[in-house]
N, C-alpha and C positions, 0 to 999 in steps of 0.2 A: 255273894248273894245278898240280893236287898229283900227284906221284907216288907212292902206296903200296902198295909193295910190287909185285907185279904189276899193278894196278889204276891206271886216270888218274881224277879228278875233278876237275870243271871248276864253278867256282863266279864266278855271274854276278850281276850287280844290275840290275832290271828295272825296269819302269813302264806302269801302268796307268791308268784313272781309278780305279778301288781303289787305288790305292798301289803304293808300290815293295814288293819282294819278292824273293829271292834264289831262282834257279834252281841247283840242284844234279845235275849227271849224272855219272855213274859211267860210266867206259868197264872192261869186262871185259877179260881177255888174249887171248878168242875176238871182239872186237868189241862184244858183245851192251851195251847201253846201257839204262841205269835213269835215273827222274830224279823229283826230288820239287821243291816248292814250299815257301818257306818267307816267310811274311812278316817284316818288320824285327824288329818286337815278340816273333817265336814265335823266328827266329834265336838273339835274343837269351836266349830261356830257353834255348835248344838247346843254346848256347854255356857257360851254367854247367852244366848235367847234363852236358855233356862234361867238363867238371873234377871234379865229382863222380864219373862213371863211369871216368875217369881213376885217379884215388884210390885205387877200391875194386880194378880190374884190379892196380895196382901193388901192391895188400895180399896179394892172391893167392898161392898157392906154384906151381909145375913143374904143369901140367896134369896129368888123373890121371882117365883115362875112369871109371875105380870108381865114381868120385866125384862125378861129371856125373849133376844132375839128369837125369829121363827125358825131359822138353821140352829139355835143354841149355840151358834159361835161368838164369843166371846170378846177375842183375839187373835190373830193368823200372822202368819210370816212363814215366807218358802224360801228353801236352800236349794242350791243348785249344784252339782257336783257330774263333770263328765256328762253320763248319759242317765245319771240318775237327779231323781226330782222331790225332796223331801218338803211335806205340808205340814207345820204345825198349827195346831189349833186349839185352842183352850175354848173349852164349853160345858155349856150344865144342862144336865137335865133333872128328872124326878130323884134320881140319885147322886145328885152332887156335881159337880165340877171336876173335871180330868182334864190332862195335855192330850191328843189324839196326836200320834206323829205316824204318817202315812208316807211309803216310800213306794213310787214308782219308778217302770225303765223304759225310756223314750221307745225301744223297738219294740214295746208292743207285753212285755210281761205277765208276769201275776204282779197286783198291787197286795202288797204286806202294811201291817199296821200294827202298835203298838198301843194302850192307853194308861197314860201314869197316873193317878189318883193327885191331885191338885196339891194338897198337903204335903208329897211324899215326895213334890221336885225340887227341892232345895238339898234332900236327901240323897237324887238321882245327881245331881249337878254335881254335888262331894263326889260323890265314887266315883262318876266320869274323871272330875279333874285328878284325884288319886292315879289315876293309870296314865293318865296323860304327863304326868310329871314323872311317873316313872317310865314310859315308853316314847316322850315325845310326841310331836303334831306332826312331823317328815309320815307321810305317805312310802317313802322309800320306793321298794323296786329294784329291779337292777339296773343298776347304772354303770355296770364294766363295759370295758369295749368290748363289740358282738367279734365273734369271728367273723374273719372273711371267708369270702363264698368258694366252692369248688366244683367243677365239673367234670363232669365221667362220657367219654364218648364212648359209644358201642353199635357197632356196626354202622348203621346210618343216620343213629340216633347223638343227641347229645343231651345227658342230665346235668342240670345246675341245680346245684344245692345253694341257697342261700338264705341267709339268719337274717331274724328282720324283727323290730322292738313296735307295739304300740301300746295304747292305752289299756289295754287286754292281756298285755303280756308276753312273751319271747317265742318265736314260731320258727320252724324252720318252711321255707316255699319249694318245693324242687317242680321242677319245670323239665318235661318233656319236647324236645326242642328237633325237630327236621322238617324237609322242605318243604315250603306253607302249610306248615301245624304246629302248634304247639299248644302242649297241655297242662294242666301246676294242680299241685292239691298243698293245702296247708296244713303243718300241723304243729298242734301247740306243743309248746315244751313239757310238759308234765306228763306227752305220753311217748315220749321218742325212747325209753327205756323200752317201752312194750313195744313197741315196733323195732328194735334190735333184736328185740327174745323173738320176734312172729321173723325177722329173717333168719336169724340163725340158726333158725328150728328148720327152717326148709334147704338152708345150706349142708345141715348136717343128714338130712334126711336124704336128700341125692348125692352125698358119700356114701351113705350106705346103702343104698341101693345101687351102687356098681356106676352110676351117672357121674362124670363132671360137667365145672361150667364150663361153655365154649370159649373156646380160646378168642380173645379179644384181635383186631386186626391192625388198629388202629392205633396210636398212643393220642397224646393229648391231657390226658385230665390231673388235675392239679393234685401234686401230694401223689403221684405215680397212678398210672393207667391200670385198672385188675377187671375184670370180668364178671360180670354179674348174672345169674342164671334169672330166668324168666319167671317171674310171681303172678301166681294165679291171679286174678282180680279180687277174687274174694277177701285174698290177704293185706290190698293195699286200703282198705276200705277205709278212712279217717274223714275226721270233721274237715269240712271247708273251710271252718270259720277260726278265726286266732282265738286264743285260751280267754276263757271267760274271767 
């Protein structure tokens, strides 16, 4: 935890199947809380433009409203990372000089923001590089081989299951596949445990109610052909989109 000035910030190191990444929140004197994202690799650019913005703050003379741009910006420099878009700006106004680091997401987000107290980022730049030495600039991820894909046919239909990586993170696609149709839903890794418990619940649920599945007709799918009973719609409901 830093304390600047009035201001706490609280700087963590995370993990996802994206990669690790550094969580930054700003606690105010009124409570009120900010927090931005930082991957290892962006960190690290963040961590020299703090020595450079460092630098240029110290070149500075006594504050001097005359003299303050009409924006109060100072100096500016933007990072670019995937699909995120970080602004920094040093500026003054009636109360001093602060870094502003503003983080946006090209599809459209909420924009987050942070402000360092001027004096207090050579301060910030120490404890960033602390972590960084001890956790590395690697983004990481996973980087094992994915499985390969498998298929289950059943009656007239065929499902393909298959694993698939991007910049979001590990999904599985299964795709509903017979003649001219075919359907897919995506879903991220982080919730394939809870869609094992939402089938196995309804598997056991027609054991005991005297049901089984229908005997499959066909062979075919990879890793042996089994039978799979028919799931409400309600229960396949998942994001479309790959893990965030």
């Amino acid at each position: 935890m830093l304390q600047i000035q009035s201001k706490r910030f609280y700087l963590d190191v995370k993990e996802n199947p994206r990669g690790r990444f550094i969580k930054v929140a700003e606690i105010g004197a009124d409570g009120r809380r900010s927090q931005i994202y930082l991957a290892l690799s962006t960190a690290a650019e963040f961590r020299d433009h703090l020595s450079s913005f460092s630098d240029f703050y110290a070149s500075l003379g006594p504050p001097n409203q005359e003299n303050v741009p009409e924006d109060g910006k100072l100096k500016s420099e933007v990072m670019v990372k995937t699909n995120r878009r970080y602004y920094l700006d040093l500026k003054e106004n009636s109360r001093g000089r602060f870094l502003r680091v503003s983080q946006t997401i090209s599809r459209g987000g909420p924009r987050s923001q942070i402000a360092i107290p001027a004096q207090g980022m050579i301060e910030f730049r120490d404890a960033l590089t602390d972590l960084l030495e001890e956790f590395g600039t690697e983004d990481g991820g996973f980087r094992g081989e994915l499985p390969e894909g498998k298929h289950l046919r059943v009656d007239n239909k065929i499902f393909y299951f298959d694993i698939g990586q991007n910049n979001r993170g590990v999904f599985m696609r299964v795709s509903e596949v017979k003649t001219n149709f075919r359907n897919a839903i995506t879903i991220p890794e982080k919730s394939w445990s809870r869609f094992r418990d939402i089938f196995s619940e309804y598997v056991e649920k027609l054991k005991e109610g005297g049901g089984g599945p229908p005997t499959s007709s066909s062979g075919g799918a990879a890793g042996g052909s089994t039978s799979t009973p028919e799931i409400p719609p309600s229960t396949t409901s998942a994001s479309t989109d790959p893990p965030k």
